[in-house]
C-alpha positions in Angstrom: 0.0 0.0 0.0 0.9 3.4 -0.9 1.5 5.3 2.4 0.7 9.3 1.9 2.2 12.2 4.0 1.1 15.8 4.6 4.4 18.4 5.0 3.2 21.9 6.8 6.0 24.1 5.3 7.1 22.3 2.6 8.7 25.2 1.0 11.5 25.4 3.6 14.4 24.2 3.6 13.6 20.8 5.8 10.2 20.7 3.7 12.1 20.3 0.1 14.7 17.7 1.5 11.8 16.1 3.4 9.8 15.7 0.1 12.2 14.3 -1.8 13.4 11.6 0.3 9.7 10.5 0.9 9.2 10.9 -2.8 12.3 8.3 -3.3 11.0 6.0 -0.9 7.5 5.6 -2.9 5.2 8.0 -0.6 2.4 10.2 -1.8 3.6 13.9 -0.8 0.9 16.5 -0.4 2.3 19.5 1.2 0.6 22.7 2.7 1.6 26.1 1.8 0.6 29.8 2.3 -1.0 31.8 -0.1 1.4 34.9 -0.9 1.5 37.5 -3.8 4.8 36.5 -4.6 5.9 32.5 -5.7 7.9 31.4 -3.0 8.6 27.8 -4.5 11.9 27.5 -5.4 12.6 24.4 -3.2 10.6 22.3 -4.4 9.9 23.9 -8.3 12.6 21.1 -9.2 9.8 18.0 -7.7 7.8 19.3 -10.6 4.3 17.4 -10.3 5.3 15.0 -7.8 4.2 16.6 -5.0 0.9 18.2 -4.6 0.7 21.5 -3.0 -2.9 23.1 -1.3 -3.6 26.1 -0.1 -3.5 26.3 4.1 -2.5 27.7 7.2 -1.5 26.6 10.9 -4.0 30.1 11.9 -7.2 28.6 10.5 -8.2 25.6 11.7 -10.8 25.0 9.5 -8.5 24.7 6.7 -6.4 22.3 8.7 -8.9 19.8 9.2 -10.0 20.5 5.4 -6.8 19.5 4.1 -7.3 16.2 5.8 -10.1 15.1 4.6 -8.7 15.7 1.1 -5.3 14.4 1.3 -6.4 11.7 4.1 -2.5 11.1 5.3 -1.0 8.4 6.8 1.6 10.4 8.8 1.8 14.2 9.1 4.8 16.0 10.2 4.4 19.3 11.3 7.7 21.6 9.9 6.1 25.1 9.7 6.5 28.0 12.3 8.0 31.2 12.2 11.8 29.8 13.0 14.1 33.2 12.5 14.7 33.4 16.2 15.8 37.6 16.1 12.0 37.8 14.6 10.5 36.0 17.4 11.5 39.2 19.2 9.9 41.6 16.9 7.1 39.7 16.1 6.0 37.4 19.6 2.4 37.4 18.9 2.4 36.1 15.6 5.4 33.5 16.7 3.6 32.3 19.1 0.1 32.0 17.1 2.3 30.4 14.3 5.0 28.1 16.3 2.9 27.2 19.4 -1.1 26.9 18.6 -0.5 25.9 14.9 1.0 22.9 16.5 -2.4 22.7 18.8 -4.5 23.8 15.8 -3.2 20.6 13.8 -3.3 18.0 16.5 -6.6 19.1 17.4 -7.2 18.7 13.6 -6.1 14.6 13.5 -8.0 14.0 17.3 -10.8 14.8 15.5 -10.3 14.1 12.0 -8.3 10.5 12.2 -6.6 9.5 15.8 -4.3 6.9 13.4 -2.4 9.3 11.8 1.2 9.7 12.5 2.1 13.0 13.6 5.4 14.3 14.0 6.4 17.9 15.4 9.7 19.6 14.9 11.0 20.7 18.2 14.1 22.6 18.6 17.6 22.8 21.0 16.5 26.8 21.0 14.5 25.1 23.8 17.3 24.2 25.8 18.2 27.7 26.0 20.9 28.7 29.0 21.9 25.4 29.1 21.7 23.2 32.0 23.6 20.2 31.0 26.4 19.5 28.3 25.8 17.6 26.3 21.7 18.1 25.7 20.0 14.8 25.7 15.9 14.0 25.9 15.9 14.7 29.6 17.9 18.1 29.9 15.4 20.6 31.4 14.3 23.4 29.1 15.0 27.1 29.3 14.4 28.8 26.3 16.0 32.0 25.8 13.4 33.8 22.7 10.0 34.0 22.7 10.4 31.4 19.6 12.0 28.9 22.0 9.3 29.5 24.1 6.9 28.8 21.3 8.4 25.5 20.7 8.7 24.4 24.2 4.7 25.5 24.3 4.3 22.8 20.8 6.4 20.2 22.1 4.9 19.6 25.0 1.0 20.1 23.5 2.2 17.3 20.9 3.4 15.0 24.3 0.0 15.7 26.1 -2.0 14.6 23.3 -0.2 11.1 22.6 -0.5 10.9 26.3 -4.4 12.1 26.3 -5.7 10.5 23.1 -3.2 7.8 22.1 -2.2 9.4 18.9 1.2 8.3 17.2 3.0 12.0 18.0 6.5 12.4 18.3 8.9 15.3 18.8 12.3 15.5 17.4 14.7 17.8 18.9 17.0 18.9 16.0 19.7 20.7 16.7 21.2 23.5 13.9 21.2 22.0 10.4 21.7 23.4 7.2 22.3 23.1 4.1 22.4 25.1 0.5 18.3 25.7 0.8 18.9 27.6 4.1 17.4 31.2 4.5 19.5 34.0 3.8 18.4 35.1 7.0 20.2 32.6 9.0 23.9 33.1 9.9 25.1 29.9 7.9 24.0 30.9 4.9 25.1 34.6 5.4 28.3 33.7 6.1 28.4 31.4 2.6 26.5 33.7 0.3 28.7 36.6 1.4 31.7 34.5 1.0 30.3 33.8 -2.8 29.9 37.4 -3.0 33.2 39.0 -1.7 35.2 36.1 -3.8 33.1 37.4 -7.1 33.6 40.9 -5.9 30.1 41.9 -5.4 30.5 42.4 -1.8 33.5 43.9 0.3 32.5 42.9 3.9 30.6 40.5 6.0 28.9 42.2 9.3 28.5 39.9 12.3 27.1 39.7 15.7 28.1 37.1 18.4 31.3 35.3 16.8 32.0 32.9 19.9 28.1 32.0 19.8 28.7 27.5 19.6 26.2 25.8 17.6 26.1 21.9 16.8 25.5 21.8 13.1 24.6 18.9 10.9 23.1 19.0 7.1 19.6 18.9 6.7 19.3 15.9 4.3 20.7 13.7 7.0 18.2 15.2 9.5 14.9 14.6 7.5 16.1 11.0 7.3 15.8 11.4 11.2 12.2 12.8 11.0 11.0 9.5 9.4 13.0 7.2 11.2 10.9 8.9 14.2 7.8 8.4 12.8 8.2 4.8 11.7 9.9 3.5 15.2 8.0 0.8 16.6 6.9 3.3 19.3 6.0 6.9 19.6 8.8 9.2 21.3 11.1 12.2 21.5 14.6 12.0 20.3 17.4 14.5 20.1 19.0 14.5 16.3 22.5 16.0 16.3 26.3 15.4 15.4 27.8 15.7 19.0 29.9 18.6 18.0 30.1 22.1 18.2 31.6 25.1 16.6 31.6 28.4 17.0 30.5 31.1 14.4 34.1 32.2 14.1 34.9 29.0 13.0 32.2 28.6 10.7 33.1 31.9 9.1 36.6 31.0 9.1 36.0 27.5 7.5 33.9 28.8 4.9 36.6 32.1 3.9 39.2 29.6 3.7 37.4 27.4 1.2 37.2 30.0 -1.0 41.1 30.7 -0.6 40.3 34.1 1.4 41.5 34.9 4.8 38.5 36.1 7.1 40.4 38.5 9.4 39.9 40.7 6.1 36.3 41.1 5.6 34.4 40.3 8.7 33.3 42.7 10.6 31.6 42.9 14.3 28.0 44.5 14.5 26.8 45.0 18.0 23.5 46.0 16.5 23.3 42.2 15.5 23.1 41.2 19.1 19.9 39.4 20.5 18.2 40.6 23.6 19.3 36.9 25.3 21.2 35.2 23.4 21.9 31.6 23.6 25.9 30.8 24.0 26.5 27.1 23.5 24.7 23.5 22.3 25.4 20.3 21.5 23.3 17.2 21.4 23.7 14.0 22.3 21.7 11.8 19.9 23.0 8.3 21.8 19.5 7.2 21.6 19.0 8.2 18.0 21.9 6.2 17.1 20.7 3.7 19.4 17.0 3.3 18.6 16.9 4.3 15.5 19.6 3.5 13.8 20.4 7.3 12.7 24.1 8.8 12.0 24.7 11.8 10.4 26.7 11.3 7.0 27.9 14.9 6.6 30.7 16.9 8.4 30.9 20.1 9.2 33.6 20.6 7.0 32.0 19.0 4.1 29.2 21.3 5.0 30.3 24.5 5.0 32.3 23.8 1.9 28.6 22.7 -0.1 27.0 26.1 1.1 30.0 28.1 -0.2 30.0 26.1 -3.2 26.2 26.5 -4.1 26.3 29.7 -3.6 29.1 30.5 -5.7 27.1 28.3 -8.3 24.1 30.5 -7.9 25.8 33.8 -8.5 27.7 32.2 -11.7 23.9 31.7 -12.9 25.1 27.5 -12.8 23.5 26.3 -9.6 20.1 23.7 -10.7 19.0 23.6 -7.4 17.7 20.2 -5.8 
């Protein structure tokens, strides 16, 4: 039998990678999307047909349940929220409408539409916050340190409560940093790498930065999805952290990805204090030992071999040579 799955924000970066490797492994891919004035498809314009895309929103429940009934899905996984965690400052409200009750609005959606489905919500290390343990595993308390961590402590709980309360198949899995070429230019990866591509083509001169000592366990977010369905297809519902184990700083990260393109960083990067968050969070690193365990799961990409993709996609994108996928 042909098993289906529903992706909230396919059009991210986890979305597209998600889609694909459920694509290649025979699914039925319907994915949710927001209606906006301007195409925001890029990711997955290279799926072509394969994927169906509808119309919804984690504000309106109505169209939540809606989209069940149509698609009817075996396993759901819940990857939208407003995730830039400097506009979780700016914008609370709507980070928390988005992040913490569009997680409530969508179980609430499968309790009454379809108990059977699968549900899986993307948690995040932002919960761990001011760390209180080193490495993080599944039983490190939580203290986020945005109101987007907050929001995401808010939905992984709500998705414990109602496998607890109502039996449903829901999971959380606590990914720590990945990325990957689809990343947002708004995230510091992929600032660091498109400015690299930039300053190497001679487009750009210099590369403005907040917290450089700011640690960060970083993986590549094609492993990670793998992750996401390992979850969802153990013989048991449950939380897992997903991570590498290691951490670097943003220094290095900037560093790594200057020398790659055969440029020496102390030359272009600059230190904003403007770029500094209210709280910030300083250091984490994830212990997956039960991932690895349970699951199976090891990440195949290295933070080198990271870094050096983004810097190389991006270069490839401003050369006009980059397909995408």
């Amino acid at each position: 039998m042909t098993r289906t799955a529903l992706i909230t924000g396919i059009t991210g970066q986890d979305g597209a990678y998600l889609a694909s490797f459920l694509l290649d492994k025979g699914y039925r891919v319907h994915g949710i999307h927001r209606r906006s004035s301007t195409d925001n498809l890029e990711r997955v314009a290279h799926l072509g047909d394969r994927v169906q895309l509808h119309c919804g929103d984690l504000l309106d429940s109505h169209s939540l349940l809606r989209l069940l009934e149509q698609t009817t899905p075996h396993e759901v996984y819940n990857l939208a929220a407003q995730s830039f965690v400097p506009a979780s400052f700016d914008q609370p409200l709507l980070t928390s409408e988005v992040t913490a009750l569009g997680a409530l609005r969508l179980l609430e959606a499968i309790r009454q539409f379809d108990t059977s489905i699968r549900y899986y919500q993307a948690s995040s290390s932002e919960m761990f916050g001011r760390v209180q343990q080193e490495p993080q595993n599944e039983m490190t308390p939580f203290w986020p340190r945005s109101p987007y961590g907050v929001a995401k402590v808010y939905a992984h709980w709500i998705t414990i409560n109602y496998r607890e309360s109502y039996g449903i198949f829901a999971c959380n899995g606590i990914l720590f940093n990945h990325e990957s070429p689809w990343r947002g230019k708004e995230f510091v990866t992929r600032k660091i790498s498109d400015a690299v591509a930039r300053i190497k083509l001679g487009r750009q001169k210099t590369l403005r930065l907040g917290n450089l000592d700011a640690q960060r366990d970083w993986g590549f977010a094609g492993d990670y999805v793998q992750a996401m369905w390992r979850i969802l297809n153990h013989k048991t519902p449950d939380d897992f952290v997903i991570a590498t184990g290691v951490k670097h700083s943003v220094l290095e990260f900037a560093e790594l990805a200057f020398e790659h393109a055969d440029m020496d960083f102390r030359e272009f990067v600059e230190v904003d204090p403007g770029l500094l968050r209210p709280a910030d969070v300083h250091t984490l690193c994830g212990d997956a030992s039960k991932a690895r365990s349970e699951l199976k799961w090891e990440p195949k990409v290295d933070f080198r071999e990271l870094v050096g993709m983004m810097v190389e996609a991006d270069l490839a994108r401003l050369n006009g040579e980059w397909g995408g996928g």
